[in-house]
C-alpha positions as a Markdown table, in Angstrom:
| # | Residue | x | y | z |
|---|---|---|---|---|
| 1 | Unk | 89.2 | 21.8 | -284.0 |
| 2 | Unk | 89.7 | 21.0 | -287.7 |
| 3 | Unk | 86.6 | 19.5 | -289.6 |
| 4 | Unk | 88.6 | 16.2 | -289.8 |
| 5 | Unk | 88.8 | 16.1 | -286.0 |
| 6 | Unk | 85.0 | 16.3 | -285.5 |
| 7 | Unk | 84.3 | 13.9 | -288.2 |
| 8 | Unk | 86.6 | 11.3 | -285.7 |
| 9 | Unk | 85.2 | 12.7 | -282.4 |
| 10 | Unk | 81.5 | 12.3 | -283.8 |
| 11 | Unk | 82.3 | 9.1 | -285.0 |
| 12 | Unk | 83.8 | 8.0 | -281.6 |
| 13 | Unk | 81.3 | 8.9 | -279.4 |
| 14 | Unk | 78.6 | 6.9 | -281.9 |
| 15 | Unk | 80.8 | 4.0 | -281.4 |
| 16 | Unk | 81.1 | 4.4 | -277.9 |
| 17 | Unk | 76.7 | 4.4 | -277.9 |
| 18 | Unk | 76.1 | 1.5 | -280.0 |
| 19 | Unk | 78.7 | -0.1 | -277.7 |
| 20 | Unk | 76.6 | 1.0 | -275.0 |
| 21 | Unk | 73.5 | -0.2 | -276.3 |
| 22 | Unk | 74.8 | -3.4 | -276.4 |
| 23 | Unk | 76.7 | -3.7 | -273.0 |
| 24 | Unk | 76.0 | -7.0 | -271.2 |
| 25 | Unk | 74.3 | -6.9 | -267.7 |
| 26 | Unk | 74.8 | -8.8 | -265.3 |
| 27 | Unk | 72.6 | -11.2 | -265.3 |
| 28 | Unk | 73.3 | -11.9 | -269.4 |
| 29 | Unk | 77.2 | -12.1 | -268.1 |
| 30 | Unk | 75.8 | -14.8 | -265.0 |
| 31 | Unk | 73.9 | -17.0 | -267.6 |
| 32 | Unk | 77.0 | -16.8 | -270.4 |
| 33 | Unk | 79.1 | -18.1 | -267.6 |
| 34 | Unk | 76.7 | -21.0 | -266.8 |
| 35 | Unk | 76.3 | -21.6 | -270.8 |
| 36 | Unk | 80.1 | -21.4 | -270.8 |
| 37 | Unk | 80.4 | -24.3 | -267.7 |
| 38 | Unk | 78.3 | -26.3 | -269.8 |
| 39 | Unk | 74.9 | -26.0 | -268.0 |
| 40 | Unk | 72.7 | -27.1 | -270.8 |
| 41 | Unk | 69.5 | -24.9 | -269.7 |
| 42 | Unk | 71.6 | -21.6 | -269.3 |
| 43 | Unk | 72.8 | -23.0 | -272.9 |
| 44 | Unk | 69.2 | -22.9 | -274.0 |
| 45 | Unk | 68.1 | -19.7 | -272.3 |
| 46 | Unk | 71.1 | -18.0 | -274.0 |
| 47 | Unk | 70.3 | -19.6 | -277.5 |
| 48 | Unk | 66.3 | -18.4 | -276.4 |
| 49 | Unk | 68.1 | -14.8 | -276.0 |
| 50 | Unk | 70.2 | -14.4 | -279.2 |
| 51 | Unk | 67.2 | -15.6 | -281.5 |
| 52 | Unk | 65.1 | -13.1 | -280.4 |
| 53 | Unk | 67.4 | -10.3 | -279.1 |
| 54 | Unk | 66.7 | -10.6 | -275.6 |
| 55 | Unk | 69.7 | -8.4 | -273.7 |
| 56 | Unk | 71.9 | -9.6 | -276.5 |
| 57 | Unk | 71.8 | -9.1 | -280.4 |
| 58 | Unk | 69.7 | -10.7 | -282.5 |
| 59 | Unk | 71.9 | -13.2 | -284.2 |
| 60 | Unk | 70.8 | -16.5 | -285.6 |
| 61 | Unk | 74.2 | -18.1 | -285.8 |
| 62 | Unk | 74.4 | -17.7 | -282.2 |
| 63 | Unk | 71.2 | -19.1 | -281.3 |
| 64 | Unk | 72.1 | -22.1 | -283.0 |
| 65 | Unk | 75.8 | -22.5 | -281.6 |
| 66 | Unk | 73.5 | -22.6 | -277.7 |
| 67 | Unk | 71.0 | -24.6 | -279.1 |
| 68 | Unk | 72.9 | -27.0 | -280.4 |
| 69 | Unk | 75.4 | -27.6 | -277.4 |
| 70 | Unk | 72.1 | -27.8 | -275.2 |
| 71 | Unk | 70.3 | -30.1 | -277.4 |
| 72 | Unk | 73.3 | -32.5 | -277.5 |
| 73 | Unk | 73.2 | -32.9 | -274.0 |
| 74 | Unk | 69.6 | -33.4 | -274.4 |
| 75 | Unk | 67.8 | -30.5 | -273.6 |
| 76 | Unk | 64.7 | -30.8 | -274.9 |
| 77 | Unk | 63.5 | -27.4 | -275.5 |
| 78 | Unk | 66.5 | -27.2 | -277.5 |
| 79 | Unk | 65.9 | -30.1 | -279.2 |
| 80 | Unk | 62.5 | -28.4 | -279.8 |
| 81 | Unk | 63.8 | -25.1 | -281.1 |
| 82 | Unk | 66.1 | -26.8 | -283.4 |
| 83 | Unk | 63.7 | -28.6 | -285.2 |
| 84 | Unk | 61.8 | -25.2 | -285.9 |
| 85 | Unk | 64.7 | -23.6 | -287.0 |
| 86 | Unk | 65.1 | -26.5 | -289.3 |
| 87 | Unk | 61.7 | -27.3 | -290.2 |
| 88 | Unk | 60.7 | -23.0 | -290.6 |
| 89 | Unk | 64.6 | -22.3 | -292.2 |
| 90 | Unk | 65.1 | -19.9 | -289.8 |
| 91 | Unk | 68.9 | -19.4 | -290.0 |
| 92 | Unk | 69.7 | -22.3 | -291.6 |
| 93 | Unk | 68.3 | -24.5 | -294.9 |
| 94 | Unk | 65.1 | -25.9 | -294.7 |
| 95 | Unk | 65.9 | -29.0 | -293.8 |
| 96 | Unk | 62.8 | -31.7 | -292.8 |
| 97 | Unk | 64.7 | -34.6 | -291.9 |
| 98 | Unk | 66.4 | -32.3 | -289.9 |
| 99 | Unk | 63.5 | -31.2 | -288.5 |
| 100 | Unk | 61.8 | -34.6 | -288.0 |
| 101 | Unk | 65.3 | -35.9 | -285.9 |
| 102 | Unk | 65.2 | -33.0 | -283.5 |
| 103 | Unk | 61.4 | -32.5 | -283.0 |
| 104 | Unk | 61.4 | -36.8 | -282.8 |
| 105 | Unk | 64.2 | -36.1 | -279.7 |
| 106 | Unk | 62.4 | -33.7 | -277.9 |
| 107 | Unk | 59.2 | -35.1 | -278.1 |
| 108 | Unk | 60.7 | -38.3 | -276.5 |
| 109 | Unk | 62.1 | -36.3 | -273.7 |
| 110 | Unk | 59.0 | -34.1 | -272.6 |
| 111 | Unk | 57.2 | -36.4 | -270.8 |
| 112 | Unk | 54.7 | -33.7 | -269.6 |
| 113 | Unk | 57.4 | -32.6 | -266.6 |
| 114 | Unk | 58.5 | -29.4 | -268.8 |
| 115 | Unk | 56.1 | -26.1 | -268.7 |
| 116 | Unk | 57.8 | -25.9 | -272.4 |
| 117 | Unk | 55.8 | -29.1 | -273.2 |
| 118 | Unk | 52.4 | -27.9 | -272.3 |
| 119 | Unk | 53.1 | -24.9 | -274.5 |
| 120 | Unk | 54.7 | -26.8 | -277.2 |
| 121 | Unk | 54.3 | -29.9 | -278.8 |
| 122 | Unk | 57.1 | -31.7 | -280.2 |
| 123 | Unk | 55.3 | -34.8 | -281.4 |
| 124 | Unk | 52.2 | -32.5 | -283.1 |
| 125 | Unk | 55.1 | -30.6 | -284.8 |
| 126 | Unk | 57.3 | -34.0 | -285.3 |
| 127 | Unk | 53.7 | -35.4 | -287.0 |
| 128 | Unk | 52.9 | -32.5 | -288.5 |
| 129 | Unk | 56.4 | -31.8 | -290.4 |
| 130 | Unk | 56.2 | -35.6 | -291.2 |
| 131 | Unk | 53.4 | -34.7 | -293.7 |
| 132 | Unk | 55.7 | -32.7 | -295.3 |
| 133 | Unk | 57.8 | -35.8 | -295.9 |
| 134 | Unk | 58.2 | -38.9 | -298.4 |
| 135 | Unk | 58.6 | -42.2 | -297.0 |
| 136 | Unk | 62.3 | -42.1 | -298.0 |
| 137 | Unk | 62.9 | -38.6 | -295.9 |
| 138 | Unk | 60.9 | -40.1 | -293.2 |
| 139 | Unk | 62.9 | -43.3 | -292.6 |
| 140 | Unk | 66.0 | -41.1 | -292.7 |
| 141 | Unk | 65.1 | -39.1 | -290.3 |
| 142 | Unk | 64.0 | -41.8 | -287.8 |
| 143 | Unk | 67.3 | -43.5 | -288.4 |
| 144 | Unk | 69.2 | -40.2 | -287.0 |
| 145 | Unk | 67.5 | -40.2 | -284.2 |
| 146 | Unk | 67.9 | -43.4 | -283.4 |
| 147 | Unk | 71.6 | -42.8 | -283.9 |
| 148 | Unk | 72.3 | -39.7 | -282.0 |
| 149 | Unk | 70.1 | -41.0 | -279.3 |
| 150 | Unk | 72.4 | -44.4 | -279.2 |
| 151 | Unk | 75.2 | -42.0 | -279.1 |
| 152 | Unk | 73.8 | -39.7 | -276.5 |
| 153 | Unk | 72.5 | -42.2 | -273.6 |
| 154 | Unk | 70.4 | -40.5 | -271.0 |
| 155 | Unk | 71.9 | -40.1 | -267.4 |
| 156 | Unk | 69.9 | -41.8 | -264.6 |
């Protein structure tokens, strides 16, 4: 075996282990079908999973894509999650208004039935990124909501 050979046969069988370390199981492949179907919590677990490399990599982009496809079908956790990405700049710009809309959204759909709720407060966070805020940013943020929740009408 030439020294070129090894270099390739070393290099494959590295390959073939990161690959490994990264292979899906089956219940990550059973929750990415559900996210897939559109089932928004399965959308939220997965987005939960990617952001903090929980039987998948760690990847920020990712956990944004499932939180955002659950918190437009008005997942609260989501919502929640978004607007600490946001309001933290975890994978994306700092944003306040940002934050403010989706910690505003959630807060107005944890109504104390969510376990997430009693952990979490959207409306402390919502008030206290609000501080953080001029009255300009505030108002702007207020009218999102407002708009995204026109646009998004809860199902009875």
């Amino acid at each position: 075996m030439t020294h070129a050979t090894r270099f390739v046969a070393v290099i494959a069988v590295l390959v073939a282990i990161a690959v490994g370390a990264q292979a899906q199981t089956p219940e990550i492949d059973a929750l990415r079908f559900r996210a897939d179907e559109g089932v928004a919590s399965a959308q939220s677990d997965l987005g939960v999973r990617y952001a903090n490399g929980d039987g998948v990599p760690k990847d920020d982009a990712e956990a944004m894509r499932w939180h955002r496809l659950a918190a437009d079908q008005g997942q609260a956790q989501s919502q929640y999650l978004l607007g600490r990405r946001y309001d933290l700049g975890v994978g994306v710009p700092q944003d306040y208004v940002e934050a403010h809309m989706w910690y505003d959204l959630a807060a107005s759909r944890m109504i104390g039935e969510e376990p997430f709720a009693a952990v979490w407060s959207p409306s402390e966070a919502r008030d206290g990124v609000a501080g953080r805020m001029d009255p300009a940013q505030l108002a702007e943020a207020q009218r999102r909501a407002r708009e995204w929740d026109a646009a998004h009408p809860r199902e009875p």
